[in-house]
C-alpha positions as CSV (number, residue, x, y, z in Angstrom):
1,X,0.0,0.0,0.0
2,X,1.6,3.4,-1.0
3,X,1.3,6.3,1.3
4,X,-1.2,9.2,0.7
5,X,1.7,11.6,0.7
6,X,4.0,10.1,-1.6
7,X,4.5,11.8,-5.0
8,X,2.2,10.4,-7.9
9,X,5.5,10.3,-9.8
10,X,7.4,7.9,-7.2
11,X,4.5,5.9,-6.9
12,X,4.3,5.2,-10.9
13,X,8.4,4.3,-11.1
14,X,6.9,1.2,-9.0
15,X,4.4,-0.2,-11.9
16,X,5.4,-3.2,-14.3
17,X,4.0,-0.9,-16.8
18,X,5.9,1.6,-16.6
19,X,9.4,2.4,-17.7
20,X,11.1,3.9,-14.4
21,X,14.0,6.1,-16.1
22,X,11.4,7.9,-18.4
23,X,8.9,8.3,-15.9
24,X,12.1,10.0,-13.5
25,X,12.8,12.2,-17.2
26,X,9.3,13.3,-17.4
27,X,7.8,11.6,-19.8
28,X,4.5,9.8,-19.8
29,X,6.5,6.0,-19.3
30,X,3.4,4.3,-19.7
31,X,4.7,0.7,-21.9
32,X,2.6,-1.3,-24.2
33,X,3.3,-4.5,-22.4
34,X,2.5,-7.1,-25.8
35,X,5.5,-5.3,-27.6
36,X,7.3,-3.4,-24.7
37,X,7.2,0.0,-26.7
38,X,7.1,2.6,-24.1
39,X,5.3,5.9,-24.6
40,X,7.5,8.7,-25.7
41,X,4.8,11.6,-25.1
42,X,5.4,13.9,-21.4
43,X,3.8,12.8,-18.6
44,X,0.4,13.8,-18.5
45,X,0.0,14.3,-22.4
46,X,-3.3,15.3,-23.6
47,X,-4.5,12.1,-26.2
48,X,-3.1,8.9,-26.6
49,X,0.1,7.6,-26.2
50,X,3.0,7.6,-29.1
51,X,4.9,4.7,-28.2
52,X,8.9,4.2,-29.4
53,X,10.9,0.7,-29.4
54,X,12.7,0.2,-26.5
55,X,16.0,0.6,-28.9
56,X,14.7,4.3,-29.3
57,X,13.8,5.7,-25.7
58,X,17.1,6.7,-24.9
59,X,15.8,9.2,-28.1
60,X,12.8,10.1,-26.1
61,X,14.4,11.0,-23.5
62,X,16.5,13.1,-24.9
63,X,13.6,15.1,-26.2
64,X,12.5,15.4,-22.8
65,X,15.1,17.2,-21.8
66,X,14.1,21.2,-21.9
67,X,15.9,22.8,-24.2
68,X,18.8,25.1,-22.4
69,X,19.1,27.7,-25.1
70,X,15.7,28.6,-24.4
């Protein structure tokens, strides 16, 4: 059982389905468990999810990342 008081975001990095280090980046984590494709989108994105192979979530994450130019 998860404490009331414990952040959404810490309680999500917990699930099977989702993906812990894009969930910590941000991002909406949620993974498509029959292909393990994990959702590329920021966390609560309006619509459904855009889900990436896990060969190309390391590119997801790096979009992220705000950019620091702006």
């Amino acid at each position: 059982m998860q404490a009331p008081d414990q952040p959404e975001s810490s309680r999500e990095s917990h699930n099977v389905s989702m993906d812990e280090t894009v969930a910590e980046a941000g991002g909406c984590a949620q993974v498509h468990l029959p292909t393990g494709r994990t959702c590329a989108l920021q966390h609560g994105h309006d619509g459904t999810c855009q889900f990436v192979a896990p060969d190309r979530v390391a590119d997801a994450l790096t979009r992220l990342q705000p950019d620091p130019e702006q």
